[in-house]
C-alpha positions, 0 to 999 in steps of 0.5 A: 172781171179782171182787177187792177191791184198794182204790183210790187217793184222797187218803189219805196214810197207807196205798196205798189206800182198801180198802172193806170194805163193798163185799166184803159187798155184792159177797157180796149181790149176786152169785154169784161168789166175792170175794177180797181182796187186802189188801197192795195195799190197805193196802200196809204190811207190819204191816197186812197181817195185821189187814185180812185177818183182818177180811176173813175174819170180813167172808166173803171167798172167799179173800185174796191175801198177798204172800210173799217169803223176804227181804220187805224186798228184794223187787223189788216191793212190799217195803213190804208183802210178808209173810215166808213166817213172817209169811205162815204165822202169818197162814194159821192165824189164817185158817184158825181165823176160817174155822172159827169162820164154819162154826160 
Protein backbone atom coordinates (compact mmCIF):
# COMPACT_ATOMS: atom_id res chain seq x y z
CA UNK A 1 0.00 0.00 0.00
CA UNK A 2 1.47 3.39 -0.52
CA UNK A 3 -0.27 6.91 0.53
CA UNK A 4 -0.17 10.21 -0.91
CA UNK A 5 -0.01 12.99 2.30
CA UNK A 6 1.57 15.96 0.27
CA UNK A 7 4.93 17.26 1.25
CA UNK A 8 5.74 20.46 2.75
CA UNK A 9 7.19 23.27 0.45
CA UNK A 10 6.97 27.01 0.31
CA UNK A 11 3.46 27.32 0.12
CA UNK A 12 1.72 29.33 2.56
CA UNK A 13 -1.98 29.03 2.18
CA UNK A 14 -2.55 25.07 2.95
CA UNK A 15 -0.06 22.29 4.82
CA UNK A 16 1.13 20.69 2.18
CA UNK A 17 1.82 20.61 -1.78
CA UNK A 18 -0.53 17.31 -2.24
CA UNK A 19 -0.01 15.87 -6.03
CA UNK A 20 -2.59 14.54 -7.51
CA UNK A 21 -0.65 13.55 -10.33
CA UNK A 22 1.40 11.34 -8.55
CA UNK A 23 -1.79 9.28 -7.15
CA UNK A 24 -2.37 8.42 -11.39
CA UNK A 25 1.04 7.65 -11.92
CA UNK A 26 1.36 5.52 -8.54
CA UNK A 27 -1.81 3.67 -10.05
CA UNK A 28 0.27 3.02 -13.43
CA UNK A 29 2.88 1.99 -12.18
CA UNK A 30 2.53 -0.18 -9.54
CA UNK A 31 0.48 -2.91 -8.23
CA UNK A 32 -0.28 -1.85 -4.80
CA UNK A 33 -3.44 -0.20 -3.68
CA UNK A 34 -2.94 3.79 -3.21
CA UNK A 35 -4.64 5.80 -0.58
CA UNK A 36 -4.80 9.29 -0.05
CA UNK A 37 -4.83 11.05 2.94
CA UNK A 38 -6.46 14.52 2.18
CA UNK A 39 -6.44 16.13 5.55
CA UNK A 40 -2.95 16.09 5.93
CA UNK A 41 -2.75 17.27 2.49
CA UNK A 42 -4.61 20.34 2.61
CA UNK A 43 -4.69 20.49 6.43
CA UNK A 44 -7.93 23.01 6.12
CA UNK A 45 -11.07 21.32 7.60
CA UNK A 46 -13.33 23.24 4.45
CA UNK A 47 -11.09 21.51 1.76
CA UNK A 48 -11.11 18.33 3.00
CA UNK A 49 -14.08 17.09 1.17
CA UNK A 50 -13.34 18.76 -2.19
CA UNK A 51 -9.75 16.95 -2.42
CA UNK A 52 -11.11 13.96 -1.62
CA UNK A 53 -13.90 13.71 -3.85
CA UNK A 54 -11.09 14.69 -6.54
CA UNK A 55 -9.14 11.99 -5.35
CA UNK A 56 -12.03 9.40 -5.95
CA UNK A 57 -12.66 10.42 -9.58
CA UNK A 58 -8.47 10.65 -9.74
CA UNK A 59 -8.96 6.15 -8.87
CA UNK A 60 -7.69 6.25 -5.42
CA UNK A 61 -7.87 3.02 -3.54
CA UNK A 62 -9.35 4.60 -0.55
CA UNK A 63 -8.68 8.24 1.24
CA UNK A 64 -7.91 8.83 5.18
CA UNK A 65 -10.40 11.52 6.70
CA UNK A 66 -9.78 12.76 9.94
CA UNK A 67 -12.95 12.43 12.44
CA UNK A 68 -13.61 14.01 15.62
CA UNK A 69 -17.10 14.35 17.60
CA UNK A 70 -15.99 18.08 18.58
CA UNK A 71 -13.37 18.61 15.57
CA UNK A 72 -12.81 22.02 16.70
CA UNK A 73 -11.17 20.72 19.98
CA UNK A 74 -9.41 17.71 18.78
CA UNK A 75 -6.15 17.30 20.53
CA UNK A 76 -4.31 17.22 17.11
CA UNK A 77 -5.11 18.58 13.95
CA UNK A 78 -8.50 20.28 14.77
CA UNK A 79 -7.91 22.62 11.71
CA UNK A 80 -8.46 20.10 9.61
CA UNK A 81 -10.52 17.32 11.05
CA UNK A 82 -13.81 16.60 10.01
CA UNK A 83 -17.18 16.44 12.19
CA UNK A 84 -18.67 12.51 12.01
CA UNK A 85 -21.54 14.86 10.25
CA UNK A 86 -19.07 16.49 7.95
CA UNK A 87 -17.37 12.89 7.78
CA UNK A 88 -20.92 11.04 6.90
CA UNK A 89 -21.83 13.59 4.11
CA UNK A 90 -18.60 13.32 2.62
CA UNK A 91 -18.93 9.15 2.76
CA UNK A 92 -22.04 9.40 0.32
CA UNK A 93 -20.62 11.69 -2.05
CA UNK A 94 -17.65 9.06 -2.16
CA UNK A 95 -19.43 6.12 -2.01
CA UNK A 96 -21.69 7.82 -5.18
CA UNK A 97 -18.16 8.99 -7.29
CA UNK A 98 -17.37 5.17 -6.71
CA UNK A 99 -20.48 4.15 -8.32
CA UNK A 100 -20.22 6.45 -11.11
CA UNK A 101 -16.26 5.03 -11.73
CA UNK A 102 -17.68 1.20 -11.88
CA UNK A 103 -20.25 2.50 -14.53
Amino acid sequence: MLCERGIRSYEQAYRNTFDINALVMLKEKTHLLVIADPSHGIGVRAFVDKIAMALAVTGADGVIVEVHEQSERAMSDGQQTLSYRQAEQLYKKLKAIAGLRDV
